[in-house]
Structure formats: C-alpha cells, structure tokens
C-alpha positions in Angstrom: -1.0 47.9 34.4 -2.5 47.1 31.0 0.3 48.8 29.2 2.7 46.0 31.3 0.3 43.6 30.1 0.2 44.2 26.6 4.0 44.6 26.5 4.3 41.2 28.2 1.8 39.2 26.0 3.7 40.9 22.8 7.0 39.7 24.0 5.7 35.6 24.8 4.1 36.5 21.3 7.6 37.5 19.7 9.6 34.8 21.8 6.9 32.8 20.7 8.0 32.9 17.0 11.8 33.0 17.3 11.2 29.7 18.9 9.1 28.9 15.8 11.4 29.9 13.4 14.3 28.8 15.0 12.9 25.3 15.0 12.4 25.5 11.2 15.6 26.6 10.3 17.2 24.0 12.6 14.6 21.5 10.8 16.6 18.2 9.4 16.8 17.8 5.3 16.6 14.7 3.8 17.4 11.2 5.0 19.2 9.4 2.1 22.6 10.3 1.5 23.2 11.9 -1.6 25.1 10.2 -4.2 25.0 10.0 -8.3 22.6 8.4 -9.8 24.2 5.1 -11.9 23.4 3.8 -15.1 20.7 1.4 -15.4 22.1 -1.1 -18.4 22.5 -0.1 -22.3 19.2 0.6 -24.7 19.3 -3.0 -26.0 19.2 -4.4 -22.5 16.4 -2.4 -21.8 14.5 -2.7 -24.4 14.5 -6.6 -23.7 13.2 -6.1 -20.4 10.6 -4.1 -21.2 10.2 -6.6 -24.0 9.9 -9.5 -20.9 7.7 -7.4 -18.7 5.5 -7.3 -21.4 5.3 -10.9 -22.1 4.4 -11.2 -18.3 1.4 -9.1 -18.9 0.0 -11.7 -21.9 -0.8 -14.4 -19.5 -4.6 -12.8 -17.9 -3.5 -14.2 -14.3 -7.4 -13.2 -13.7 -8.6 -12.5 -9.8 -12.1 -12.7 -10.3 -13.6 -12.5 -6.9 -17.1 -13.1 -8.1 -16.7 -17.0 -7.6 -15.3 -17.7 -11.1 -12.7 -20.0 -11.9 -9.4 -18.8 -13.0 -8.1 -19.7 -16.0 -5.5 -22.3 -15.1 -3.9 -22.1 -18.4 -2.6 -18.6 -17.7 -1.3 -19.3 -14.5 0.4 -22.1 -15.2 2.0 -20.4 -18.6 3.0 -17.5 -16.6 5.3 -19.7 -14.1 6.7 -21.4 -17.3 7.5 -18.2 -18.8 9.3 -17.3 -15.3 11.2 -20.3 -15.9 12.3 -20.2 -19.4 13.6 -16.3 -19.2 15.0 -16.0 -16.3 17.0 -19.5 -16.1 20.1 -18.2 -14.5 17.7 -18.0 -11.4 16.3 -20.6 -11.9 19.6 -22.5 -11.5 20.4 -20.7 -8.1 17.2 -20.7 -6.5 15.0 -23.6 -5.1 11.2 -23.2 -6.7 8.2 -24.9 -5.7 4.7 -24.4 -6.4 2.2 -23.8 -3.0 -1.1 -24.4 -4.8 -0.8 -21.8 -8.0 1.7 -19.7 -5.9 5.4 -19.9 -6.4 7.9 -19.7 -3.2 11.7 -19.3 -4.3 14.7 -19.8 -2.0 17.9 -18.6 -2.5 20.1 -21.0 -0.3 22.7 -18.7 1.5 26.6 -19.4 1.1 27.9 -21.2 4.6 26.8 -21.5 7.7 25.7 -17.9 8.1 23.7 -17.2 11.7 21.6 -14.2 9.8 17.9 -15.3 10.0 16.3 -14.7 6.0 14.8 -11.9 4.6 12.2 -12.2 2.0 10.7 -9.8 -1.4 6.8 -10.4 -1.7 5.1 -10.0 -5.1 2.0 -11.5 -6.6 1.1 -11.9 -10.0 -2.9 -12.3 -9.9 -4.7 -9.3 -11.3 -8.1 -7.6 -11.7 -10.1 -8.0 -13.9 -11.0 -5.0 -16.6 -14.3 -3.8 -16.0 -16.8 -4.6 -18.7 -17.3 -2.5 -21.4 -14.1 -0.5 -20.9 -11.4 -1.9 -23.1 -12.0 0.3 -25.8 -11.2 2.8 -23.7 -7.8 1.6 -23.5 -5.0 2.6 -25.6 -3.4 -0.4 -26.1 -5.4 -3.5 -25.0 -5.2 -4.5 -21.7 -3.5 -8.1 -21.7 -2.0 -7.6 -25.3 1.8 -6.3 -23.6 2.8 -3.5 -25.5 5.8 -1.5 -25.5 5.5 2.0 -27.3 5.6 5.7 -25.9 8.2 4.9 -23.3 6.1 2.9 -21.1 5.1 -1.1 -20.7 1.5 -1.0 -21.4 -1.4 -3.6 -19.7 -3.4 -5.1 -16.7 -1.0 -5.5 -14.1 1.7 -3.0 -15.3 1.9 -1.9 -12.0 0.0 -4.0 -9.9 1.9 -6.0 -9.5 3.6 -7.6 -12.6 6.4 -5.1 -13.0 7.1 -5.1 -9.4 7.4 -8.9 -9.8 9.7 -8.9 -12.8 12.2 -6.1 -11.9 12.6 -8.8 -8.9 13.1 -11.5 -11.1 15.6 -9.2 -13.5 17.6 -8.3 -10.6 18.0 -12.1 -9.5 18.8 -13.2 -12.6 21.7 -10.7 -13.2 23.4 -11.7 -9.7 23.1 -15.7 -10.1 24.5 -14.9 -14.0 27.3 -13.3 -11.9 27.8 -15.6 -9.4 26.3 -13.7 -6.8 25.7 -16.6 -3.5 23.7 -14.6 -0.8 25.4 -14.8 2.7 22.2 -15.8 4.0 18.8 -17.0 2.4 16.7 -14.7 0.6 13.1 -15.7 -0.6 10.7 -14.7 -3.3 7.2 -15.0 -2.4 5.1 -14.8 -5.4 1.1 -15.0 -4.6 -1.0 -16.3 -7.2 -4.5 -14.9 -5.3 -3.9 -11.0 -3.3 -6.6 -9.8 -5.1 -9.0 -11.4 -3.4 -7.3 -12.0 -0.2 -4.3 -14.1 -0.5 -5.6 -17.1 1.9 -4.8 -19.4 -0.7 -1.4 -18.2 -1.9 0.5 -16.3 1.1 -2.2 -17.8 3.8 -0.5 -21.4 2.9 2.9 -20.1 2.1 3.2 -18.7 5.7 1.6 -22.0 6.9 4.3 -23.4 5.1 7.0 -21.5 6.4 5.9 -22.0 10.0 6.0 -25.9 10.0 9.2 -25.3 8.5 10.1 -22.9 11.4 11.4 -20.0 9.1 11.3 -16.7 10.4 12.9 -13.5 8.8 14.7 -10.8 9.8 12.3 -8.6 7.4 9.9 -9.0 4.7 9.2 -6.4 1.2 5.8 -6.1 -0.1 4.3 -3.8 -2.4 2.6 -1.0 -1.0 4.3 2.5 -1.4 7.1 3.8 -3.5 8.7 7.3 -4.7 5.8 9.7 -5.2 6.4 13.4 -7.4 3.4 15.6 -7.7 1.4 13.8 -5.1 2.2 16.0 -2.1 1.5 19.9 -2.7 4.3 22.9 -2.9 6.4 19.2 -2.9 8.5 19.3 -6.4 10.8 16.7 -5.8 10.5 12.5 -5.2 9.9 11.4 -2.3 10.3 7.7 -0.7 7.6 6.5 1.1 8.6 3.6 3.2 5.7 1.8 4.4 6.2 0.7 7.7 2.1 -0.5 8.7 -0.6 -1.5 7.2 -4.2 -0.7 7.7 -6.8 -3.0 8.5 -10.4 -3.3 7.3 -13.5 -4.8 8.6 -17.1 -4.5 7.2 -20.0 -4.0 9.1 -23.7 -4.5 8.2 -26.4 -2.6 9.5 -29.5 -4.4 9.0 -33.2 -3.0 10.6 -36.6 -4.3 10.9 -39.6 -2.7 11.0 -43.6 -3.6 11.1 -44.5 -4.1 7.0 -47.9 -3.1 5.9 -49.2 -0.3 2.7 -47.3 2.6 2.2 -51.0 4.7 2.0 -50.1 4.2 6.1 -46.7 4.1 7.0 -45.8 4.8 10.6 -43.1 7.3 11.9 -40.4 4.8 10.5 -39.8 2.2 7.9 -36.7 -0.6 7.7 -35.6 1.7 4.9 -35.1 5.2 6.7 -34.1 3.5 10.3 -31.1 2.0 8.1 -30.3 4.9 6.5 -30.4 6.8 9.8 -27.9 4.1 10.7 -25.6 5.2 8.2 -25.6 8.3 8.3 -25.1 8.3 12.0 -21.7 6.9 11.2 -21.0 8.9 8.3 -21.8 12.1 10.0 -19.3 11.3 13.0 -16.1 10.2 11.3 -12.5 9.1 13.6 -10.7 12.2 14.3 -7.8 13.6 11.9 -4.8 12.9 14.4 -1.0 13.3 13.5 1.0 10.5 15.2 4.7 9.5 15.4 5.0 8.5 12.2 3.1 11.1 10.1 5.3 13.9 12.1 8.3 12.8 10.4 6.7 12.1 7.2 5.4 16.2 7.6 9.2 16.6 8.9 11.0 14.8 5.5 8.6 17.0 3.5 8.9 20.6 5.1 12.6 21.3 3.7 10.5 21.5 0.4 8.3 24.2 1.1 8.2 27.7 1.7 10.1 28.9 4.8 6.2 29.8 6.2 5.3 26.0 5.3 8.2 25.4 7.5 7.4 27.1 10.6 3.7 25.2 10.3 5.8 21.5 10.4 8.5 22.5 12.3 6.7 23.2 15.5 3.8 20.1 15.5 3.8 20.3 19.1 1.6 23.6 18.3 0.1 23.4 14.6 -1.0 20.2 14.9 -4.8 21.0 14.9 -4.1 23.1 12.1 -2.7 20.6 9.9 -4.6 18.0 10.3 -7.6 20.0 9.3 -5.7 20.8 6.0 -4.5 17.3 5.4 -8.3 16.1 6.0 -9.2 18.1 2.6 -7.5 15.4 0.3 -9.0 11.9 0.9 -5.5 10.6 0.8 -3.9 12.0 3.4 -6.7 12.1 5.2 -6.8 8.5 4.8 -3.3 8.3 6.6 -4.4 10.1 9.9 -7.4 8.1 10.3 -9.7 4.9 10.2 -12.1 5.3 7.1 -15.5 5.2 7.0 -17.2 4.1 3.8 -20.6 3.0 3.0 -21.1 1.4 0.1 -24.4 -0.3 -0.7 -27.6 -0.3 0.8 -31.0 -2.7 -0.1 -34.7 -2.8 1.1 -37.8 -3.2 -0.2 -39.5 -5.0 -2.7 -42.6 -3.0 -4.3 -43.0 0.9 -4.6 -46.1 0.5 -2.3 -45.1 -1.8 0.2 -43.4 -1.1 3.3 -40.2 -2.8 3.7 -39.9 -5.0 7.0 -36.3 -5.7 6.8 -33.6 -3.3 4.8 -29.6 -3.5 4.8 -26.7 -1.6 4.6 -22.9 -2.2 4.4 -19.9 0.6 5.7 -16.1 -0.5 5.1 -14.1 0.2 7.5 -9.7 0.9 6.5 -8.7 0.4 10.3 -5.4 2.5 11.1 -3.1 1.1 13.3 -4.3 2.9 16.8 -7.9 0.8 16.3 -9.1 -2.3 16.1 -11.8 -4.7 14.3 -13.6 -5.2 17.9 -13.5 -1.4 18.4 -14.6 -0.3 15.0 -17.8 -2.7 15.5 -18.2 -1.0 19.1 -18.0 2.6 17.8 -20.6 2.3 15.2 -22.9 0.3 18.2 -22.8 3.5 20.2 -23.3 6.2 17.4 -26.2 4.0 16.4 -28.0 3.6 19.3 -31.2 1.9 18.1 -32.0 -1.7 19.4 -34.0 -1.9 16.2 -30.6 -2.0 14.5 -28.3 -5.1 14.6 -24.9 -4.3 13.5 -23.0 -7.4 12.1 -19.3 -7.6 11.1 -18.9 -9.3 7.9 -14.9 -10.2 8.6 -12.4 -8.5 9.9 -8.2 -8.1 9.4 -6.2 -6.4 12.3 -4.1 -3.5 11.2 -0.5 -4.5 11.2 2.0 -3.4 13.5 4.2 -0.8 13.1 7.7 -1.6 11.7 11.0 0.0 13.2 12.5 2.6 12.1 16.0 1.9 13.4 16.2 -0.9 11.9 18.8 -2.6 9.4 15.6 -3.6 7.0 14.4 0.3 7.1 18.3 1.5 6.7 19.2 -1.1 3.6 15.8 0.2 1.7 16.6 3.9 2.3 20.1 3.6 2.0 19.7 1.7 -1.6 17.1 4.7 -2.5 19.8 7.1 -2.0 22.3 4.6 -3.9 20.0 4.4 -7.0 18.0 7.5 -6.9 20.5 10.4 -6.0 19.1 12.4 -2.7 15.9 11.6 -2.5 14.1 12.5 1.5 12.7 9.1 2.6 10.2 9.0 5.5 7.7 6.7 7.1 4.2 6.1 5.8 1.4 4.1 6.3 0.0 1.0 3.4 -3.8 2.6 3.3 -4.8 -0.6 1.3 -4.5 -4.6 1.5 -1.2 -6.5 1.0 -0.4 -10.1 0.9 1.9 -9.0 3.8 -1.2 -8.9 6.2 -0.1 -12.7 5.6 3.4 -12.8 7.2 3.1 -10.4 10.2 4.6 -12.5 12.8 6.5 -14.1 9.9 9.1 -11.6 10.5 10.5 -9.4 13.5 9.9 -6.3 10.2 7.4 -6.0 7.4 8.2 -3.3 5.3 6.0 -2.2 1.7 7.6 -0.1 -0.9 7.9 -0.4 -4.8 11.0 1.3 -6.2 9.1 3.3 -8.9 7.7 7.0 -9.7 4.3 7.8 -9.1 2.6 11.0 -10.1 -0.7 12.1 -9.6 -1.7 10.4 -12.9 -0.4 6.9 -12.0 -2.3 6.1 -9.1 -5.5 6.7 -11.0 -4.3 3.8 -13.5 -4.2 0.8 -10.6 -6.9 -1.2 -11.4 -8.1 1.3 -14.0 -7.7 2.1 -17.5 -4.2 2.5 -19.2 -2.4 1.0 -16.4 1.3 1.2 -17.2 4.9 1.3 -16.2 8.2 3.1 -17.8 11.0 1.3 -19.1 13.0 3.4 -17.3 10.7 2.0 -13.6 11.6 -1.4 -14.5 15.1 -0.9 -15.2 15.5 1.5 -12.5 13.6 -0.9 -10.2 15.8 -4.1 -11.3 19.2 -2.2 -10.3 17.6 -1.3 -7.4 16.7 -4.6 -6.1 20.2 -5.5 -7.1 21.7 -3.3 -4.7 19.5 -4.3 -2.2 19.8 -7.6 -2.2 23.7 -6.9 -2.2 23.7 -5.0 1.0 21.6 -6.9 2.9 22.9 -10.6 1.3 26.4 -9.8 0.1 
C-alpha cells in the first residue's frame, strides 16, 4: 500500500513538471516584431539637436514647491526659444498659452471622424538641492554637450522628452506632413508640484471645449537594460496605470507634566507606536494581470529554470512575489507603499509632550483606494488616542487596454525604431501630469522612448542628470513614426 502510494505521488510529482516545463518551452518571446534598426539623421544633424536640447536646459523653468515664486523670466524665454527653433511647427500647429503652460494643436487634414490623440510633456523642473552643485560635473542649468550625452537639470525629466517631441514635429510640418486627425501637445509648466495649474486648467480647458481623445502619452516608463536581473537585453515598459498617493497624519495626545514622572505613555511614543504599527504590517506582495505578462515578456531572457518559475504563475506565484519584494522597485509594482517620512513632538528635553505628529505616504496601486488606505491604517492603529488625518489624496488611475490601437501603435513603433525589443505592461510608480486627463481620454498610456540603466534612474532629480545624443535623436524618429501611424 505505501509502495502504491509513493509510486503515485512520484508520478503527479513527474507529471507535475512535464506540465511545468512544457509550459515554459511553449512560453511566448517577444511582442514587437523584429525589424532593422533605421538611421537616426547625419552627425551634423545631431549634433544640432543636442545643441537645442541643450539650450532648453539654460532656461531654470524652477518648481519650487516651498511657496516661492518662479522665475517668470525663464518661463517665458523658454516658450520663446520653442518658438524661434522650431518654426516649421510653429507654422502648422495652433499655440496658446494656459497660464505659463503651452497647449499645441495640430489641426487634422479633412473632415476625419477619428477623435484626437495627444503627447504630454512638461517643462518645470526641480530644483538642485543646496550645496550640491559642485558635485556636478558640468553645472546643472549651464546645457552642456560633451562625453556623448546632453548634460543638466531636466535632461531627463522632462526636457528631452519634451524636445525630441518638438524635433519630431518640426521635421513632419518641414515635410508637409497634415495629420489625418488632430494631434495635441500638452506641455505643463507646474508637474512638479502637482500640475493643478498647468494640466488641471488645460483639461478644464479641453472639457468646455468638449475634446476628448482616443489616447493620451505621458512620461512615465521607457526601455530599461540592466534594471531587471539575469535580463540582458532592453526592454519596453509600456505604462498602462498609474499609482495614486495620499498622506496620512497620525497625530496623538497625551496628559503633559515633568519627565522626572512620566506615565506608561507619552504623545511621542503613542505616535511612534502608530507608525510603526503601519510599518510593521505592509499591503501584501500580489502579482496581478498585468505584472504576469510583464514576468511572461521577461522569462524568454532567463535561464530555462527561470523559465519554468514564470511560466507556471498559477503555482510559483508565492514564490515570486517574495523574491520580487527584495528590490524596492519591484516591490513597489506589486503593492501600495507605505512610507513614513517625518515625525515632531515635544518641545524641552524635560517636558512631556502633550501633542506629537507623524506623516506616512502612501503610493496607492491600482486595486486600493484613498478611502481604503485611510481605513487600513485606522484598524492597524487601533488607539482612540490617535486621530488619523489624510492630508490629500489622488485616486490611482485606471488601467489602460491592452488591445488597444494606442498600446499597438507605441509597441509597434518600438519594434519599428528599436529592432526586437519584448514590450510588456507596467505600472507608473510615481506622479504624472496624466493623473490630469484620466477621463480626458478612453486610454492614457506613459512611456519615454529612451534607455535607462541602473545608473540613470538614480540621476532624476539628482546629481548629473543627463541624456544621450543618441536618446534624443533616437527619441525624435521615434515620435516620428508614431505620430505617422497613428495620424498619417
């Protein structure tokens, strides 16, 4: 009997992993058809974008977000300069200014039934934090070009996302290009600190106009190398949601009196209880629709034991979630966040505190909710001395399709520019002026055709941020094409 036994468990065990490894051989490769890479424009065109790009990054377009003024000098020189180098544009397109923000139109040719699609950039950026510039190679809103690379504050976010769109447009109206239907630029003078100004009254804009797209293009991902481990080659990483955020603060009170006779609890370690509470009990690691065929797009890089572990979810799941949950990146991208991030009380070293604060942000995935974040942290805290306020809140977005023409013209145009490239899903894990336009548009996608390796994310909003030539060439013929297959 236990011999049967045995010899039954070892053959579900061995059926088991044909099953396995059947599914992993069987496992789709990549998504974008492969083709050869074209050229991206002779070395004296080049080096005169580059050259422009690097102009853009003179004018200190300045996000403060400490309640200083902007420097209205900059902003306004910046949409001059727009206007003076890229006048073949200029000459297609309608411009008009929405507070410092710039919203282009591209009429379309005819009577054409297509509802719009529109490209989203901004051109405010952060500020360099004090006492770093020297630390800089080149300094940060001098524009260099040297080394291969576009050097200064807003390199990358989100100036040379901004003028590859503007190279690309001004190549098709110098060639006569007229769209079949309208495409728009909307350029946002204020994403860093939130956009209400900028996108907020563009979209207000739009709706009393009673535009609506067929799908929008933000920044927010792009073709990432090194990123993703045992993963060698580029991959596209088509954003197709957004998270959320909301910030809650936890604030307790407590009797005051001498600290020679403090009682079992003061404001300061009832708060800090508070936060650790939610700290201690983060949202689970789950792997959803999306992230399985991210995992799916990446397997045909890995190991054939890598494989088997992607190639049958339905079982491993557990197992790689856990594993993803080591890097705070992809952990990022199963889950909603939990972050605190400053905490106050007190006032003397031998006084007890009778009030004391703390603040947790929240990046909401798209399975939660503002409400629901405030409700979770209610219940982990459990302590009616402890009010739990939400300072804000922004829904994450919904998730874009798929199947759609938006998603198939931007990984169709990756394969057109890039060669084979495996394209899959993925999730925005920070703010966009897109938060802006959802409802704007039946699809709001976020990607940024450029490289990223590991060293290049740590340059957003840090030191030596910087783009290739070859990005911003690159990125200018690929906006090109798109705008040809989904306008031409």
């Amino acid at each position: 009997m236990i011999r049967r036994v045995v010899l039954a468990v070892a053959a579900l065990l061995a059926a088991l992993a044909a099953v396995m490894a059947g599914r992993a051989l069987t496992l789709p490769g990549a998504s974008a058809t492969a083709q050869t890479p074209r050229a991206f424009g002779s070395a004296q065109e080049n080096a005169a974008a580059a050259a422009r790009l690097a102009e853009a990054l003179r004018f200190a377009t300045i996000s403060y977000g400490d309640g200083r003024a902007p420097d209205a000098a900059a902003f306004e020189g910046f949409a001059a300069f727009l206007a003076a180098r890229y006048p073949a544009a200029h000459r297609a397109m309608e411009r008009e200014s929405v507070g410092r923000s710039l919203l282009y139109r591209w009429p379309g040719a005819g009577k054409s039934d297509r509802a719009p699609v529109a490209f989203i950039a901004h051109f405010d950026v952060v500020p360099v934090e004090p006492g770093t510039d020297d630390q800089w190679t080149y300094p940060p809103f001098r524009g260099v070009v040297a080394d291969g690379f576009v050097w200064g504050r807003g390199a990358m976010d989100d100036k040379g996302h901004l003028i590859a769109l503007m190279e690309a447009a001004e190549r098709l109206a110098a060639a006569g290009f007229a769209p079949s239907r309208d495409i728009y630029f909307l350029f946002g003078h204020d994403e860093e600190v939130g956009g209400a100004e900028g996108a907020g009254a563009m979209r207000r804009l739009l709706d009393a106009r009673g535009v609506r797209f067929e799908w929008t293009l933000d920044e927010g991902s792009g073709l990432v190398t090194g990123v993703i481990p045992n993963a060698p080659q580029p991959m596209a990483l088509i954003s197709v949601a957004e998270k959320g955020s909301t910030t809650l603060k936890f604030t307790a009170t407590a009797p005051g009196g001498h600290s020679s006779a403090p009682g079992k609890d003061t404001a300061v370690s009832l708060v800090a209880r508070a936060v650790v509470a939610v700290a201690d009990h983060p949202y689970p690691l789950e792997i959803d629709a999306d992230m399985a065929a991210f995992l799916r797009s990446v397997a045909p890089q890995l190991s054939f034991g890598e494989r088997v572990v992607l190639a049958n979810l339905w079982l491993t799941a557990p197992l790689v979630a856990s594993a993803l949950g080591e890097h705070p990146t992809t952990a990022a991208a199963l889950r909603t966040t939990t972050a605190p991030t400053m905490i106050e009380g007190g006032v003397k070293v031998n006084v007890l505190p009778q009030t004391a604060s703390a603040i947790v942000n929240y990046r909401i995935h798209p399975r939660d909710s503002v409400a629901g974040v405030k409700a979770r942290a209610e219940r982990l805290i459990d302590d009616p001395r402890i009010t739990v306020e939400a300072l804000g809140g922004v829904e994450p977005s919904p998730v874009a399709s798929t199947a759609s023409e938006g998603y198939r013209a931007i990984a169709q145009t990756t394969g057109e520019i890039f060669g084979t490239v495996q394209t899959a899903p993925f999730l925005t894990l920070q703010g966009t002026d897109t938060r802006h336009y959802v409802g704007a548009a039946d699809d709001n996608f976020r990607f940024t055709p450029f490289v990223y390796g590991p060293d290049d994310l740590k340059r957003i909003h840090g030191t030596d941020e910087r783009v290739s030539i070859l990005d911003v060439v690159r990125g200018a013929a690929w906006y090109e094409a798109l705008m040809r297959r989904a306008a031409g």
